[in-house]
C-alpha angles and dihedrals in degrees: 000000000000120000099254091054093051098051080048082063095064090057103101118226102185089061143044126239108224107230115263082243104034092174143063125226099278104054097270129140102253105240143207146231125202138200112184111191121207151145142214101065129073118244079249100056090041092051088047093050082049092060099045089058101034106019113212128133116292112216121189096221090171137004090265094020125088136169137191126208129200097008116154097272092037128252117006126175129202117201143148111256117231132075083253102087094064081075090055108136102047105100086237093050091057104034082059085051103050088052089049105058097092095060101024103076122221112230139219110201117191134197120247107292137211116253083254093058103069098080087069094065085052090059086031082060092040081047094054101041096048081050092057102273115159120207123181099294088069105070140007094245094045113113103165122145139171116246121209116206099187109179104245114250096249128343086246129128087234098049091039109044094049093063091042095053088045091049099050090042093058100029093107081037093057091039091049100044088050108015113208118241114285091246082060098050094051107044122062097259104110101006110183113258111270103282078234087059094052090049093054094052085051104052100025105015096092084070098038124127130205088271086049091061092038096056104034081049094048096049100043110026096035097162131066095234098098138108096258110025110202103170097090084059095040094054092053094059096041108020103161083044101059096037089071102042099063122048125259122304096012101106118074106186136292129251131173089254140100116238116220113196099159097083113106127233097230098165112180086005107143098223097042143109145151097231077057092064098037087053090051091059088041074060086056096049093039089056088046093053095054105076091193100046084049090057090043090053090050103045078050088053104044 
C-alpha cells in the first residue's frame, strides 16, 4: 500500500470532524449544503424515500422536478439533472430522456444544514443504496459525485486563501490517496487546478488579497468543472467582476460558500461513506488552519 493510501486510512469513516472554525462571524453555526448524483431511481421514487425519512409535503413543480417542503432538515429538491428536462412533454424530449437515465443522475439538493445534521445524509446514502441507487462504482459510464457547499468561515482574504492555498498543495495528494472513478477521471467533470495555478499559490499565495485570488483564478481556472469550484464564491464578492469575465450563461450565481465537487458517489461501496468525504474536505480546512504546516507544504511544493 502506497503512503498516501495509508494516511487515507486514518481518515474515519463511522464519525464526523467538526470544522477548525465551526462558526461564522456572528456567532452562527457554518452550514452546509449538499447534492448528492445517482442513478438508478426515478426523482419519484427518491422524493418518496425522502419522505419516508424526513416527512414533509412532496410537489411535483415540474414532470422530472420535485420538491419537498417542512421536512425534518428544511426544503429539499429531487430533480434530473440535465437541461434537458425543461423540454419534458415533446415525445422527443422524453424518449431522449428515457435512454438517458443510466448515465443522467437524479439529483437530491438540501438546504443548508446544521453541523448536526450531517449525520442524516450518512443514513439518507445507506437509505438509497439499500433502495436500489446506483453511484459510480456501479458502471463504467457512471460519473456521479456528491458536492459539499460548506458556507466559508468569513468572506475575509485571511479565512479564504488559506483554504484556497491548502486545497491547490494536496490536491494530487487527495486524488492519489482515493482515486476518483475512472468515468470521473476521464470526463470534464472535476477536472485537477491548472498545474500554473497551483504554482502561483505556492510561491505568491501567502500575500495574496482577495483581488489576488480573484485574478490569478480568473485567468487560469476559468470553468466550474473542477475539484474545488470557486467561481460561485467568486462571483458573490465580485459580482460585476466575474460576470464579465466568463461568457454568457456561464455563470450561474454567486453564494458565500466553497463548492466542493471532488467527493465520490459510492452508493452500496464497502469501504465507503459520506462522513469519509466530508472529513476529507475538514482536512482541508485543518491544514488550512495551521500556518506552519502551510509554509511548510509550499516550500515542499516549489
Amino acid at each position: 500500500m502506497n503512503d498516501a493510501a495509508t494516511l487515507a486510512e486514518r481518515i474515519p469513516r463511522g464519525r464526523f470532524w467538526p470544522l477548525p472554525q465551526p462558526a461564522r462571524p456572528d456567532g452562527r453555526p457554518r452550514r452546509t449544503g449538499v447534492e448528492i448524483e445517482f442513478s438508478g431511481l426515478t426523482e419519484a421514487e427518491a422524493t418518496e424515500l425522502v419522505t419516508g425519512l424526513w416527512g414533509g409535503r412532496s410537489r411535483r413543480r415540474a414532470p422530472h422536478d420535485l420538491v419537498v417542503e417542512d421536512s425534518a432538515i428544511g426544503r429539499v429538491k429531487i430533480e434530473l439533472d440535465t437541461a434537458l428536462k425543461d423540454r419534458a412533454g415533446t415525445a422527443l424530449a422524453d424518449r431522449l430522456l428515457d435512454l438517458s437515465r443510466e448515465v443522467v443522475p437524479v439529483e437530491i439538493v438540501t438546504a443548508p444544514l446544521a453541523p448536526g445534521d450531517l449525520p442524516r445524509i450518512g443514513r439518507l446514502m445507506q437509505a438509497l443504496g439499500a433502495a436500489g441507487a446506483q453511484g459510480s462504482q456501479d458502471g463504467l459510464l457512471l460519473a456521479f459525485g456528491i458536492h459539499l457547499n460548506p458556507e466559508v468561515a468569513s468572506e475575509t482574504a485571511g479565512d479564504i486563501v488559506p483554504v484556497v492555498r491548502a486545497f491547490g498543495l494536496v490536491e494530487d495528494w487527495l486524488r492519489a490517496a482515493d482515486p476518483p472513478d475512472l468515468a470521473r477521471r476521464v470526463l470534464p467533470f472535476i477536472d485537477p487546478w491548472p498545474r500554473d495555478f497551483a504554482d502561483r499559490l505556492a510561491a505568491a499565495g501567502a500575500d495574496w488579497g482577495l483581488a489576488d485570488l480573484r485574478d490569478s483564478y480568473l485567468d487560469l481556472v476559468p470553468t466550474r468543472n473542477h475539484g474545488l469550484d470557486l467561481l460561485p464564491l467568486l462571483e458573490h464578492l465580485f459580482p460585476d467582476r466575474v460576470r464579465a469575465a466568463l461568457p454568457e450563461g456561464r455563470p450561474k450565481g454567486g453564494r458565500p460558500t466553497w463548492h466542493y465537487r471532488l467527493p465520490e458517489t459510492g452508493l452500496g461501496a464497502a469501504d465507503w461513506s459520506f462522513a469519509y468525504e466530508w472529513n476529507r474536505w475538514v482536512l482541508v480546512e485543518r491544514i488550512a488552519a495551521d500556518a506552519a504546516l502551510l509554509d511548510d507544504l509550499a516550500r515542499a511544493f516549489r
